[in-house]
VEXNU-933357 format. One record per residue (C-alpha): residue in three letters; y, z, x. Coordinates in steps of 0.1 Angstrom, whole numbers, plus 2048, in hexadecimal, padded with zeros to 3 digits. Example, Ala and Ser with C-alpha at 12.3 -4.5 7.8 and 13.67 -1.06 7.14 Angstrom:
2
ALA7D384E87B/SER7F5847889/
This chain:
182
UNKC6D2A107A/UNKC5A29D099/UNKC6D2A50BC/UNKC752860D3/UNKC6728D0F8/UNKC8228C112/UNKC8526F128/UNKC7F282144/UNKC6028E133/UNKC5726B12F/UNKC5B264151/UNKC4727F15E/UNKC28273148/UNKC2F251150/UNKC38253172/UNKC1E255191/UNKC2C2721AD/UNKC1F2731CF/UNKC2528F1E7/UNKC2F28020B/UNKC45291226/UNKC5627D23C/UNKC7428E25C/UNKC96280257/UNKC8F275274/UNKC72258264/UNKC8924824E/UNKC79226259/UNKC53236254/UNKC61243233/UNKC6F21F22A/UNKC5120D236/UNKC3B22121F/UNKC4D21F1FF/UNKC501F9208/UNKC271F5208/UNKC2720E1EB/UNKC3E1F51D9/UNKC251D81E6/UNKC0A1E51D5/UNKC1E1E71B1/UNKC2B2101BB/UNKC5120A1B6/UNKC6522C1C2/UNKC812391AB/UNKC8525F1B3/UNKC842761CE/UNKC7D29E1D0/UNKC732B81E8/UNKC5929F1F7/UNKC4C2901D9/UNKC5226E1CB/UNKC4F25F1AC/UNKC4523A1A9/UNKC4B220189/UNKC2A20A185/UNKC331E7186/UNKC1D1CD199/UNKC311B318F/UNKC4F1B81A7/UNKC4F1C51CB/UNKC6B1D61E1/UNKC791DE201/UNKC881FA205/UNKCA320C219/UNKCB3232221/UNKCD323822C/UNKCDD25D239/UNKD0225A22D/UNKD1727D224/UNKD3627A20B/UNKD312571FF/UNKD462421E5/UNKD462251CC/UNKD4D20B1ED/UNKD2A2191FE/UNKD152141E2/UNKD281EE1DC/UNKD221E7200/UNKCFC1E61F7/UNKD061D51DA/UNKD121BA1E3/UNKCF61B61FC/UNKCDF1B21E4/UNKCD21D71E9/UNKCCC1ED1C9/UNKCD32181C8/UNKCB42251BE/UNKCBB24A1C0/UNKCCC2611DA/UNKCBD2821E4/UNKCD62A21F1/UNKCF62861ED/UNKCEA27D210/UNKCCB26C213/UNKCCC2481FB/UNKCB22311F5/UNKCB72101E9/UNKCA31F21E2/UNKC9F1CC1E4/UNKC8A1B41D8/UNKC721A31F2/UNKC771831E5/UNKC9B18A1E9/UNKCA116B205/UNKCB7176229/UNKCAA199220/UNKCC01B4236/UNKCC51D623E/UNKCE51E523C/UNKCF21FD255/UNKCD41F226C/UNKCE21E828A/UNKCDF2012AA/UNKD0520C2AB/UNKD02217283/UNKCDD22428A/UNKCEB23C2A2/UNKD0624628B/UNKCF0251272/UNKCD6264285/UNKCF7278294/UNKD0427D271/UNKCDE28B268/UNKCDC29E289/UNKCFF2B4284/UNKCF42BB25F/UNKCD12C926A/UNKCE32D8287/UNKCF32EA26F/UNKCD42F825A/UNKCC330227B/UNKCE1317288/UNKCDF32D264/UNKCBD32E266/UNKCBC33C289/UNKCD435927B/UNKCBE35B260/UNKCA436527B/UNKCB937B28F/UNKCC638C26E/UNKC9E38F265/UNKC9439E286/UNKCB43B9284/UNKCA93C2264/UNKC833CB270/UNKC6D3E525F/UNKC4B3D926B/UNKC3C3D2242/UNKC2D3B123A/UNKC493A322B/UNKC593A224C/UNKC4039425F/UNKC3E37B240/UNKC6036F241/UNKC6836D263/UNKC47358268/UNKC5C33F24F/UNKC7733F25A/UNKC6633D283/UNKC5131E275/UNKC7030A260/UNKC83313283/UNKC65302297/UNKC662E527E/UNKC8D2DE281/UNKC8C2E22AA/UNKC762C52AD/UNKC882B2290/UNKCA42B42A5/UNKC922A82C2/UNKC8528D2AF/UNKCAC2802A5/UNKCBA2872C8/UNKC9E26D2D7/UNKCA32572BD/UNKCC82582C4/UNKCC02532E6/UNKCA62342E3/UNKCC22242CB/UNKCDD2272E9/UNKCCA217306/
């Protein structure tokens, strides 16, 4: 009897990834470039450690939205809903992306005024906050710990250079915040 391939086999073959990296802090970049990979018949459906896998369908076109929301239920995801907006996947239960279709008439964006914009870039800033304050322990514990080999100088140049990369991440939030409030 010959095996059936997994779905998520199926996908995989089927499927077209690209590998894109994109700050919390360029949700709208990251939006605007799955909505012209949707234009040109790319249609997003999954999200992982910077690589996205697109559904081939030139027949149909989307915008697309994400939403940094923590501890969500049922009445978040009906909210879109009922505004026409469809869950396409969440990554980390934090970050959700959803989708319309373009010819979806009075298309708009949910959570986009400035007062919810805000919101969310504080709710993203105190949860990175949060991984750059373990990581900098992680660095003092790393620098306590020193015996000079190259696995030393290897992780604490790591660690130093994620550190870097969160520091102006959260620069990045804190002017958004700030361009949001004047």
């Amino acid at each position: 009897m010959p095996r059936r391939l997994s779905r998520n086999w199926e996908e995989k073959k089927m499927g077209i990834k690209k590998f894109r990296f994109f700050l919390a802090s360029d949700i709208e970049k990251e939006e605007a470039w799955l909505t012209e990979m949707s234009r040109q018949g790319l249609h997003f459906y999954k999200y992982k450690f910077g690589m996205y896998y697109f559904e081939e369908d030139p027949n149909v076109s989307y915008v697309y939205q994400t939403d940094f929301h923590q501890q969500v239920d049922d009445a978040y995801f009906q909210l879109y809903k009922d505004a026409s907006w469809e869950h396409v996947t969440s990554y980390i239960d934090s970050f959700h992306y959803f989708r319309t279709k373009t010819d979806n008439p009075g298309i708009k964006k949910i959570y986009s005024d400035a007062e919810s914009a805000v919101e969310s870039l504080k709710r993203m800033m105190k949860m990175y906050m949060a991984i750059f304050l373990s990581l900098i322990v992680i660095q003092i514990a790393l620098l306590l710990m020193w015996r000079g080999s190259i696995i030393d100088y290897f992780s604490n140049g790591i660690v130093f250079s994620v550190i870097l990369l969160y520091v102006y991440l959260l620069s990045t939030l804190r002017k958004r915040i700030k361009y949001y409030l004047r």
